[in-house]
C-alpha positions as a Markdown table, in Angstrom:
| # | Residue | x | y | z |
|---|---|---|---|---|
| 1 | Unk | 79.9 | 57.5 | 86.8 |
| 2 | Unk | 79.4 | 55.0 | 89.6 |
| 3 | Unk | 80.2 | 51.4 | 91.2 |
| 4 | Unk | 82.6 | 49.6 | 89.3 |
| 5 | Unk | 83.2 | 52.0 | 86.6 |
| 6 | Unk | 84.8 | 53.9 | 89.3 |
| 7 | Unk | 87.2 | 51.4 | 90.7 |
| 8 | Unk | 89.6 | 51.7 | 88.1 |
| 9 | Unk | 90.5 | 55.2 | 90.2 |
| 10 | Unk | 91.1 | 53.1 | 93.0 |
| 11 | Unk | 93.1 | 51.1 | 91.3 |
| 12 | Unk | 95.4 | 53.2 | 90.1 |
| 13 | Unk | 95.7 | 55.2 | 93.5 |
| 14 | Unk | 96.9 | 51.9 | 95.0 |
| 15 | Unk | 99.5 | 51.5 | 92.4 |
| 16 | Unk | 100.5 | 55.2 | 92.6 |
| 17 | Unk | 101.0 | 54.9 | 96.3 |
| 18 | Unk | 103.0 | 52.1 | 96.3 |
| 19 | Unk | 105.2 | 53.2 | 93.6 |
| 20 | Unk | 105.8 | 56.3 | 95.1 |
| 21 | Unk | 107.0 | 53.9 | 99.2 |
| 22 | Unk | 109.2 | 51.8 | 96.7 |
| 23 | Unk | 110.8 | 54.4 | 95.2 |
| 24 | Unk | 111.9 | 56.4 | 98.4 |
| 25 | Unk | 112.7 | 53.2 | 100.1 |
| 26 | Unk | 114.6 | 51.9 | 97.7 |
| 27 | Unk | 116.6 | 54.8 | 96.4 |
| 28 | Unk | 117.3 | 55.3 | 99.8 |
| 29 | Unk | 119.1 | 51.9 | 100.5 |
| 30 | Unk | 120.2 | 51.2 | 97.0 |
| 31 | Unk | 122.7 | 53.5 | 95.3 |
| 32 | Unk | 122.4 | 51.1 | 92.1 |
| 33 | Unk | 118.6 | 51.7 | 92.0 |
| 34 | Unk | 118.7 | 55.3 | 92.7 |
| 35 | Unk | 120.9 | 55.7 | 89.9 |
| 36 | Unk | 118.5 | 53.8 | 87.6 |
| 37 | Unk | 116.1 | 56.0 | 88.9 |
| 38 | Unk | 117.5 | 58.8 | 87.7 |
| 39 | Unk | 118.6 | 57.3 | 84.4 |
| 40 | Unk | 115.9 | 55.8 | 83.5 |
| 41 | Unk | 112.6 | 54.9 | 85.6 |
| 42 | Unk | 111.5 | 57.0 | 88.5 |
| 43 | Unk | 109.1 | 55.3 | 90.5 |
| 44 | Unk | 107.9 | 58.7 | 92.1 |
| 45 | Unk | 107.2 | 60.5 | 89.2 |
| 46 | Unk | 105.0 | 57.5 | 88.1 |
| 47 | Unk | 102.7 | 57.7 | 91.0 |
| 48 | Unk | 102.4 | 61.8 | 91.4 |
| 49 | Unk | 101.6 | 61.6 | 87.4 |
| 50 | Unk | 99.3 | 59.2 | 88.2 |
| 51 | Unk | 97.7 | 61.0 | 91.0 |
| 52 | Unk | 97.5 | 64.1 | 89.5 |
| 53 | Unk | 95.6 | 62.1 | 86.6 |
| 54 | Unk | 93.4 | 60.8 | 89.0 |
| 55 | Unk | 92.4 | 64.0 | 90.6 |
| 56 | Unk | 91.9 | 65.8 | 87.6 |
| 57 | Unk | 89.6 | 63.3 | 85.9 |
| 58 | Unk | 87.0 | 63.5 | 89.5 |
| 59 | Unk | 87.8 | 67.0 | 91.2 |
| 60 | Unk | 86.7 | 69.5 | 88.8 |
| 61 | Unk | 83.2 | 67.0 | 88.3 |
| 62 | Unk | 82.5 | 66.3 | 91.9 |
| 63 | Unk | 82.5 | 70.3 | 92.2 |
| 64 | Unk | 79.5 | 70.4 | 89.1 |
| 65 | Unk | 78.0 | 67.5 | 90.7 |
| 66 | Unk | 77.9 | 69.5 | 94.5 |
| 67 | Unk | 76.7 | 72.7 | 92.5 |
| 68 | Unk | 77.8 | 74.2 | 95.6 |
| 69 | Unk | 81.3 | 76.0 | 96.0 |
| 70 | Unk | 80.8 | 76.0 | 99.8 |
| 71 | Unk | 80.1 | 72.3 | 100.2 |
| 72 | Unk | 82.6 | 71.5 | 97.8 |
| 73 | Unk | 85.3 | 73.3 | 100.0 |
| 74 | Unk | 83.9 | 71.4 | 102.9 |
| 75 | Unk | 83.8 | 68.1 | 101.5 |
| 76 | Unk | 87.7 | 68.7 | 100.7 |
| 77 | Unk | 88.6 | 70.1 | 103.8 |
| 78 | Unk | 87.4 | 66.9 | 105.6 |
| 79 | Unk | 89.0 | 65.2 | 103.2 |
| 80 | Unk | 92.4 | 66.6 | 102.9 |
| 81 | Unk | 93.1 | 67.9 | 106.2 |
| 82 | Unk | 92.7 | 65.5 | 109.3 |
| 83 | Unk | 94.9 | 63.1 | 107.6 |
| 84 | Unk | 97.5 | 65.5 | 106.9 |
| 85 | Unk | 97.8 | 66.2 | 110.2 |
| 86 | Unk | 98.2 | 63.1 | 111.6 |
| 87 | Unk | 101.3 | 62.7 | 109.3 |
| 88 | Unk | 102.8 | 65.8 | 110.6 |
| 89 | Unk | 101.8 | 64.7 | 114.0 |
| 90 | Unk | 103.5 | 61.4 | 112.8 |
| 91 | Unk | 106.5 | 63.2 | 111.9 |
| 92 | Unk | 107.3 | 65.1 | 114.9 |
| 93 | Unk | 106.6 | 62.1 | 117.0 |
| 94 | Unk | 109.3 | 59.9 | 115.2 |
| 95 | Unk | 111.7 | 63.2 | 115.0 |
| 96 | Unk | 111.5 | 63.4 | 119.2 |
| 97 | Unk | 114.1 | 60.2 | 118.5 |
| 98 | Unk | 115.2 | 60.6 | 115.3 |
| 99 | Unk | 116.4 | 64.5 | 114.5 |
| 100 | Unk | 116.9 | 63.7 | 110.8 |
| 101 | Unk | 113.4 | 63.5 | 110.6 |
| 102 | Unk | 113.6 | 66.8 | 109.6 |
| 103 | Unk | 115.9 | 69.2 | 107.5 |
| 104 | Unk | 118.4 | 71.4 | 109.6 |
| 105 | Unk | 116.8 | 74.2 | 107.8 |
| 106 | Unk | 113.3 | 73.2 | 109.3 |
| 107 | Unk | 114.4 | 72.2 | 112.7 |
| 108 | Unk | 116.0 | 76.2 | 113.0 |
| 109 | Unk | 112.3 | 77.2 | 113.2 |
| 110 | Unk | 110.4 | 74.0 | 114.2 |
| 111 | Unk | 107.6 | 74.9 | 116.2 |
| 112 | Unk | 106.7 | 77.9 | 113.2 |
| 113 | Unk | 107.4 | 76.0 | 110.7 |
| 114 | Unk | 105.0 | 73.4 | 111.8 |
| 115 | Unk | 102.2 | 75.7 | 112.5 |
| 116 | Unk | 102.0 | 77.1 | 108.9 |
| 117 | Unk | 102.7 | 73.7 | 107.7 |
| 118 | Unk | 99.2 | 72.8 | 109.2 |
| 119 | Unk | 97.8 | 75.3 | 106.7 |
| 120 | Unk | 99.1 | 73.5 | 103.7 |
| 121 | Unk | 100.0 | 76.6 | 102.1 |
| 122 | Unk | 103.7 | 76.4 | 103.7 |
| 123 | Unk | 105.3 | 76.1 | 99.8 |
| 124 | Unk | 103.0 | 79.1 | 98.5 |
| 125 | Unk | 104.7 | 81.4 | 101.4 |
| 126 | Unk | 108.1 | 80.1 | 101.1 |
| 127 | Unk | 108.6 | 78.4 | 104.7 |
| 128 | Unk | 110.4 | 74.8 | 104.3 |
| 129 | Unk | 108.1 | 71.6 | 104.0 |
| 130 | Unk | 108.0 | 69.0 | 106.7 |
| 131 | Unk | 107.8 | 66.7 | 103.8 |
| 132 | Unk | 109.2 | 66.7 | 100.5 |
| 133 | Unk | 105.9 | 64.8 | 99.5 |
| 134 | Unk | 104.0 | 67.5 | 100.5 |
| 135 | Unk | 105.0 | 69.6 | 97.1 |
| 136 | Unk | 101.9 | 67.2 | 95.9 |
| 137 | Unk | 99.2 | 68.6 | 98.0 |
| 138 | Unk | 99.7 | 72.4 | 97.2 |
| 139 | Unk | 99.5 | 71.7 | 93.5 |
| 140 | Unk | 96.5 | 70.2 | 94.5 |
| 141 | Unk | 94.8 | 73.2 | 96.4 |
| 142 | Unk | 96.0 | 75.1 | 93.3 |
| 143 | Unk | 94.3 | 73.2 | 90.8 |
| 144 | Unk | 91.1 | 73.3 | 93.4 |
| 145 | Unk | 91.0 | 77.1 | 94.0 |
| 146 | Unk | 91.5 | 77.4 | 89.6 |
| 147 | Unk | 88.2 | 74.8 | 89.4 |
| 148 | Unk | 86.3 | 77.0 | 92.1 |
| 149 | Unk | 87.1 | 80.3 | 90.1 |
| 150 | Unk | 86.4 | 78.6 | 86.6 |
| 151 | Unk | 82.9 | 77.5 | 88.1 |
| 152 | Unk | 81.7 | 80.2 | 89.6 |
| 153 | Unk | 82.4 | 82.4 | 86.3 |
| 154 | Unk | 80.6 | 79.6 | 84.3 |
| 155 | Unk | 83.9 | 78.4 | 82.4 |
| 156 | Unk | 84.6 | 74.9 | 84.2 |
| 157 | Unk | 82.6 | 73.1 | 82.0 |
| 158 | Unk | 85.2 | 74.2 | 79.0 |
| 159 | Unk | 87.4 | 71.4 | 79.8 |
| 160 | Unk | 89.0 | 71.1 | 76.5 |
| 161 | Unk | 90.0 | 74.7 | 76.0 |
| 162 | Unk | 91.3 | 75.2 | 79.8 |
| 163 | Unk | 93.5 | 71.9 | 79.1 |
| 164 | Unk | 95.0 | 72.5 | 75.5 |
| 165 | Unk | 95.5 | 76.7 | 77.6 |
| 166 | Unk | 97.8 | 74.5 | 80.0 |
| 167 | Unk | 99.3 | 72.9 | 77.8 |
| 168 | Unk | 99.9 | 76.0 | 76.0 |
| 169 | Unk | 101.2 | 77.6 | 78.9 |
| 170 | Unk | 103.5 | 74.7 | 79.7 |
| 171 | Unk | 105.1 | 74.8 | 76.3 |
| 172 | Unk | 105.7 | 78.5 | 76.9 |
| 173 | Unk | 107.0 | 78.6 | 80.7 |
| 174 | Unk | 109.1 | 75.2 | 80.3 |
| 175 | Unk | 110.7 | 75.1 | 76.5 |
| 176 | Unk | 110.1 | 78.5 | 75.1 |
| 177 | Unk | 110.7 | 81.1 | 78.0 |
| 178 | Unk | 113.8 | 79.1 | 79.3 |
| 179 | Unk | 115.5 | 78.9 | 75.9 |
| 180 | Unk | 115.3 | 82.6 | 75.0 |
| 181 | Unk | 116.2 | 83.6 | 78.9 |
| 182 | Unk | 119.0 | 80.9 | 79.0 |
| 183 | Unk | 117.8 | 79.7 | 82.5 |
| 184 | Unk | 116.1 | 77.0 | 83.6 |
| 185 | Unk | 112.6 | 77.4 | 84.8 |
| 186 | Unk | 110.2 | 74.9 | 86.7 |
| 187 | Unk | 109.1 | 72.3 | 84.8 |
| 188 | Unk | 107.5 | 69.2 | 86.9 |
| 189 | Unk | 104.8 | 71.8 | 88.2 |
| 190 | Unk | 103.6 | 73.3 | 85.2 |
| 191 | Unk | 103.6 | 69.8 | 84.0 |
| 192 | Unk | 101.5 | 68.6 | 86.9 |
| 193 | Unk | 99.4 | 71.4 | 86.2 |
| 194 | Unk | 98.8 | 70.2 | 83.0 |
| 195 | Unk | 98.0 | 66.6 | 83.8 |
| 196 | Unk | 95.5 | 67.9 | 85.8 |
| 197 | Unk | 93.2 | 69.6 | 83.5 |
| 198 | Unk | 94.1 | 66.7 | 80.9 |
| 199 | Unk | 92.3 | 64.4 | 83.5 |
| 200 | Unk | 89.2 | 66.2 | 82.9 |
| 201 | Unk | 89.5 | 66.0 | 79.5 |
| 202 | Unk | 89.6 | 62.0 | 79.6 |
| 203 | Unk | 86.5 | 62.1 | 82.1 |
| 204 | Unk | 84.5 | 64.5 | 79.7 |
| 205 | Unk | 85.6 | 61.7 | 76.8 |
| 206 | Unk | 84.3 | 58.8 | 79.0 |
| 207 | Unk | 80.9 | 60.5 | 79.0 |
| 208 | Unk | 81.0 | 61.3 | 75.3 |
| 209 | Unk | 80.8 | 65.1 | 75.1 |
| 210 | Unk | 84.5 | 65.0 | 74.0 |
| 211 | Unk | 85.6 | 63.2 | 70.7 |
| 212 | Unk | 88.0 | 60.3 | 70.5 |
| 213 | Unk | 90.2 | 62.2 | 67.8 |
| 214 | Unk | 89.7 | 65.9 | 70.1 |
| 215 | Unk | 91.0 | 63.5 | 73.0 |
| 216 | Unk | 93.7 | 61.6 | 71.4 |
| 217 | Unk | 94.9 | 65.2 | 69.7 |
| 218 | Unk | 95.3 | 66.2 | 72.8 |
| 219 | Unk | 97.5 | 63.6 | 74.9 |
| 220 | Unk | 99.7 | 63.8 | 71.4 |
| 221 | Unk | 100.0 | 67.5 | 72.3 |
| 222 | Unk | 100.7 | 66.9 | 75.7 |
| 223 | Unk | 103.3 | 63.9 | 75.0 |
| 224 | Unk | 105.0 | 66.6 | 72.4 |
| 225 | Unk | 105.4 | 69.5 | 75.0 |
| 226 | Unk | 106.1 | 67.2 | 78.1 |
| 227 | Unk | 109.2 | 65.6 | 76.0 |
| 228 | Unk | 110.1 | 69.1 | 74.8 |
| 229 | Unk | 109.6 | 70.3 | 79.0 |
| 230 | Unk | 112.1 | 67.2 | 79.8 |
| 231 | Unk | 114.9 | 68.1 | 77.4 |
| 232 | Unk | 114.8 | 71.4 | 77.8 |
| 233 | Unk | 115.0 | 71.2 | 81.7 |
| 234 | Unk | 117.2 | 68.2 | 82.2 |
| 235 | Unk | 119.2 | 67.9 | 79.2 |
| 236 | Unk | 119.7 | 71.3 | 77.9 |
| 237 | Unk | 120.2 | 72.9 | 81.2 |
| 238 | Unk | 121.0 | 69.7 | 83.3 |
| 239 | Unk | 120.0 | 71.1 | 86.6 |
| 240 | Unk | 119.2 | 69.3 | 89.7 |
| 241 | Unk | 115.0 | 68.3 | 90.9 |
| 242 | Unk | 114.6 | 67.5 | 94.1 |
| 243 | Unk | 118.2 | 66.7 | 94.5 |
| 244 | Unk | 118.5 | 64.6 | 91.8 |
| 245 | Unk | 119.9 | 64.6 | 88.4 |
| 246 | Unk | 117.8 | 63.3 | 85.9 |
| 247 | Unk | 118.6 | 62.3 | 82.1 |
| 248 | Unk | 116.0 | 62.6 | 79.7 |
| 249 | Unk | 114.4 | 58.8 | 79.7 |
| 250 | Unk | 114.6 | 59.2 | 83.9 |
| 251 | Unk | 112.5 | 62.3 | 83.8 |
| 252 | Unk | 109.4 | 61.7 | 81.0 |
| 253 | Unk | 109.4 | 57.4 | 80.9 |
| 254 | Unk | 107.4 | 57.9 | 83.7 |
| 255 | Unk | 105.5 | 60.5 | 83.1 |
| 256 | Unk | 104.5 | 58.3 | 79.6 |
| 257 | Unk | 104.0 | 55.2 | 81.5 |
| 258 | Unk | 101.5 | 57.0 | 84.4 |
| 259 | Unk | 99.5 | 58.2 | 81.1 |
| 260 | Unk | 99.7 | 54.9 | 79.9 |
| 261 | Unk | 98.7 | 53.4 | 82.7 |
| 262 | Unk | 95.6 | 55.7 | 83.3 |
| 263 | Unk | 94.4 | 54.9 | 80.0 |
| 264 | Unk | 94.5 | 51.5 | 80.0 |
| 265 | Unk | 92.8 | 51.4 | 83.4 |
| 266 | Unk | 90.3 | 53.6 | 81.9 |
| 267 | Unk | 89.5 | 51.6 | 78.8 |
| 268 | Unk | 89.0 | 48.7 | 81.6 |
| 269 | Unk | 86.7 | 50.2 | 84.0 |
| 270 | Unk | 83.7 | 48.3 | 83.3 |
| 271 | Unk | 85.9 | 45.1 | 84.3 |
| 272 | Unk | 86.4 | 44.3 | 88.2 |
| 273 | Unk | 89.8 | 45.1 | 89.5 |
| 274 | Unk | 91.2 | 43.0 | 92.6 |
| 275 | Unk | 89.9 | 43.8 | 95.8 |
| 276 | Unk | 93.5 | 44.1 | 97.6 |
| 277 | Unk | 94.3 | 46.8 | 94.7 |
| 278 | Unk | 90.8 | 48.0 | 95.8 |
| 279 | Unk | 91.6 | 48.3 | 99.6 |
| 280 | Unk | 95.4 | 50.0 | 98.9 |
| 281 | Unk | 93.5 | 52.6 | 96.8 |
| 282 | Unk | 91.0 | 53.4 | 99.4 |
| 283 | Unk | 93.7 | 53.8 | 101.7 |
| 284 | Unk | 96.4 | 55.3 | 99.3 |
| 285 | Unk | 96.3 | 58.8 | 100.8 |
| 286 | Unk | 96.7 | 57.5 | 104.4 |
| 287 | Unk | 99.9 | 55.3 | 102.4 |
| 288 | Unk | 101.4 | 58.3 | 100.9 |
| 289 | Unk | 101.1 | 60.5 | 104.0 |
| 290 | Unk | 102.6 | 58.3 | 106.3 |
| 291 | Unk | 105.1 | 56.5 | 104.5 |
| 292 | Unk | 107.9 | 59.6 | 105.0 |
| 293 | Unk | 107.3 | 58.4 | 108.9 |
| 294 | Unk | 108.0 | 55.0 | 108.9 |
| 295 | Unk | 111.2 | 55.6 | 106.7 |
| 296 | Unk | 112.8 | 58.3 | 109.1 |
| 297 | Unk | 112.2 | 55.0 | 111.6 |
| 298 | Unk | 113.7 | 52.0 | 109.4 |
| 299 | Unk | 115.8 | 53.8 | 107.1 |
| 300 | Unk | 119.1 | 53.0 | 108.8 |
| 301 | Unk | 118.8 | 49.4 | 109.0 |
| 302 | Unk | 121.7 | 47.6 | 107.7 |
| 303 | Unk | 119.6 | 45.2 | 106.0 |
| 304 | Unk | 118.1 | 46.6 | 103.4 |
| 305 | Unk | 115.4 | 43.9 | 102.4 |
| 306 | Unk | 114.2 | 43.8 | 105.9 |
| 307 | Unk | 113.4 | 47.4 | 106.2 |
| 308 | Unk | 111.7 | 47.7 | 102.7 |
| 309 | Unk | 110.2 | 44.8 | 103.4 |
| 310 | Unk | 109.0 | 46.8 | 106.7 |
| 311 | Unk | 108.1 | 50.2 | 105.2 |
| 312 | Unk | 105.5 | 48.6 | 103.2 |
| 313 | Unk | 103.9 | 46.3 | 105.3 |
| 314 | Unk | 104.2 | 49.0 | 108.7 |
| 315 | Unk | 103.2 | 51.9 | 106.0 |
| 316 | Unk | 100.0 | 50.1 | 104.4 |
| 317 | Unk | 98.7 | 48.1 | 108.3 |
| 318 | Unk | 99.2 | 52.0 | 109.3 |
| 319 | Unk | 97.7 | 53.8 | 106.5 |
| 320 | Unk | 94.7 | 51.2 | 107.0 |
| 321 | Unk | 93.9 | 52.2 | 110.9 |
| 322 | Unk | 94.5 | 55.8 | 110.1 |
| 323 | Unk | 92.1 | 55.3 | 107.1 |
| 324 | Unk | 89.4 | 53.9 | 109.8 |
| 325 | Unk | 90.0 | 55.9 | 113.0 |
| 326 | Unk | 90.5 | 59.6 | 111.2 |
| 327 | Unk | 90.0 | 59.7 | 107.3 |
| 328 | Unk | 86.7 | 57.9 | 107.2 |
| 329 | Unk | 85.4 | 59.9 | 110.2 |
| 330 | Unk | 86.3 | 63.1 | 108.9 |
| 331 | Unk | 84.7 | 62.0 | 105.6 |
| 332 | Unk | 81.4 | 61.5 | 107.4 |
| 333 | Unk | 81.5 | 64.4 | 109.3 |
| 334 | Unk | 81.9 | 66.6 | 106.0 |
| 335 | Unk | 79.1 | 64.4 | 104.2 |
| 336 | Unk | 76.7 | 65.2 | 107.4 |
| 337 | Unk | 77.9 | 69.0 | 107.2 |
| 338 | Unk | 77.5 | 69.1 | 104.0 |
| 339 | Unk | 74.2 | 67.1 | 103.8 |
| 340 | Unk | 72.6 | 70.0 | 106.0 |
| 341 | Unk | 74.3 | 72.9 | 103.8 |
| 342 | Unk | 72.0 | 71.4 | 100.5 |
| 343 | Unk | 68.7 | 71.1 | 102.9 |
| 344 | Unk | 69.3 | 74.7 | 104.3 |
| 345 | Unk | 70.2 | 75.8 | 100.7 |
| 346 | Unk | 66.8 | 73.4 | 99.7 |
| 347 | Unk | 64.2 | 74.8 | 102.5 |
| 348 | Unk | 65.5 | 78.6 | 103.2 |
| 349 | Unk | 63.6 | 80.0 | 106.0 |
């Protein structure tokens, strides 16, 4: 797929992003909105569904369409990782200032804490985040490392069976396992998971090697176990995520609406989308990244209007430098490295 029948991706990463600023900015300086939030709509959860939707639909076939597990690593290091370090480097900047920047927990061990928070893997060894957005990133590398296994044994290709497995194996960790334990397991993750391999799904259905009834069988399957997920882990059980309680509508409303939205972008992507959605896609990882840094900055102003008002604007004219002086640099640099890894691979001596 290329040219415009990819800008619906972009699209929806601009939406995501911005979803996701509003949402912390607003909860933040809102108790009225946070508790819709939690009620009803989460913002948030709309835009890491939607993300996760995005990544799966283009991860898993940029890796087939590298046919190289080595420059499909590099390519996503290039991407991933520059970026990400700005925003920590963002983070302990504002924090020299602004302590709260970070939690009491993470400030006990700062300086190690940041140093295996440059790895990404911080979450996967159990060391505090310097983010709580960065949850996002190492379901990401998961889902990478599970594509770069399932290729090299041959299996990535069997994108319907891996996705109706995760399903599966949501169903059974979230509903199923928690009932007959009586305990509440994790539920957003496994969901995520999920998502992911579901986006690969729609992608092999926009290229026609999966049915319109094997697709729509699916996301009914999906809608089934992530409703059945959501009662079980915030009705039943009525725990706390992310320091929040959520009721049921709160929790899967946007989950639906993400799915909703990525397939009605997708049913439009031969149509032109508008350039400024266009520009805040491009940027969108940049927006998400640094958006925790300009709120640690204007989220005490009294007047709340102002400093949303603020976070956006500062976030996106931020995100948009960052996106020219380091992400599209590094992205260069890993196309060049990568360029030379297929003409080696091409012309071995």
């Amino acid at each position: 797929m290329q040219g415009r029948r990819l800008e619906f991706l972009d699209a929806l990463r601009g939406v995501a992003a911005i979803a996701v600023v509003v949402q912390h900015g607003a909860e933040r300086w809102w108790p009225g909105f946070d508790a819709f939030s939690r009620e009803w709509f989460d913002l948030g959860r709309f835009g890491v569904c939607a993300f996760f939707l995005v990544s799966g639909f283009i991860i898993p076939t940029s890796l087939e369409g590298e046919g190289s597990v080595g420059r499909f690593w590099v390519g996503r290091v290039f991407r991933l990782y520059p970026a990400y370090w700005l925003s920590i480097g963002a983070l302990l900047l504002v924090s020299v200032w602004e302590p709260t920047t970070f939690s009491p927990e993470y400030q006990a061990h700062q300086a190690w804490y940041t140093l295996v928070n440059l790895t990404m893997l911080e979450q996967l060894v159990g060391v505090p985040m310097a983010s709580g957005i960065y949850y996002t990133l190492t379901i990401e590398l998961c889902f990478y490392v599970a594509c770069t296994v399932l290729f090299a044994a041959g299996l990535l290709r069997r994108s319907y069976a891996l996705a109706v497995a995760a399903v599966v194996v949501l169903g059974a960790t979230s509903v199923v396992a928690p009932l007959l334990l009586d305990r509440r397991l994790p539920a957003a993750i496994p969901f995520y998971l999920a998502t992911l391999f579901v986006g690969t799904v729609l992608y092999r259905w926009s290229e026609g090697d999966v049915s319109t009834r094997a697709a729509g069988a699916l996301l009914t399957a999906v809608g089934v176990v992530g409703a059945l997920t959501t009662w079980v882990s915030y009705d039943h059980f009525g725990v706390e995520e992310a320091g929040k309680q959520f009721a049921f509508a709160g929790a899967f409303l946007p989950w639906l609406a993400a799915y909703a939205c990525f397939l009605g972008a997708l049913a439009a992507r031969r149509h032109a989308f508008p350039r400024g959605l266009l520009f805040l896609g491009l940027i969108s990882y940049s927006v998400y990244l640094l958006h925790p840094a300009v709120l640690a900055v204007v989220g005490d102003w009294h007047q709340h209007v102002l400093a949303l008002t603020v976070l956006l604007v500062a976030t996106v004219g931020l995100a948009a430098l960052a996106y020219r002086l380091v992400e599209a640099p590094s992205i260069a640099t890993g196309r060049r490295i990568r360029r030379r890894l297929r003409q080696g691979a091409d012309h071995p001596r």
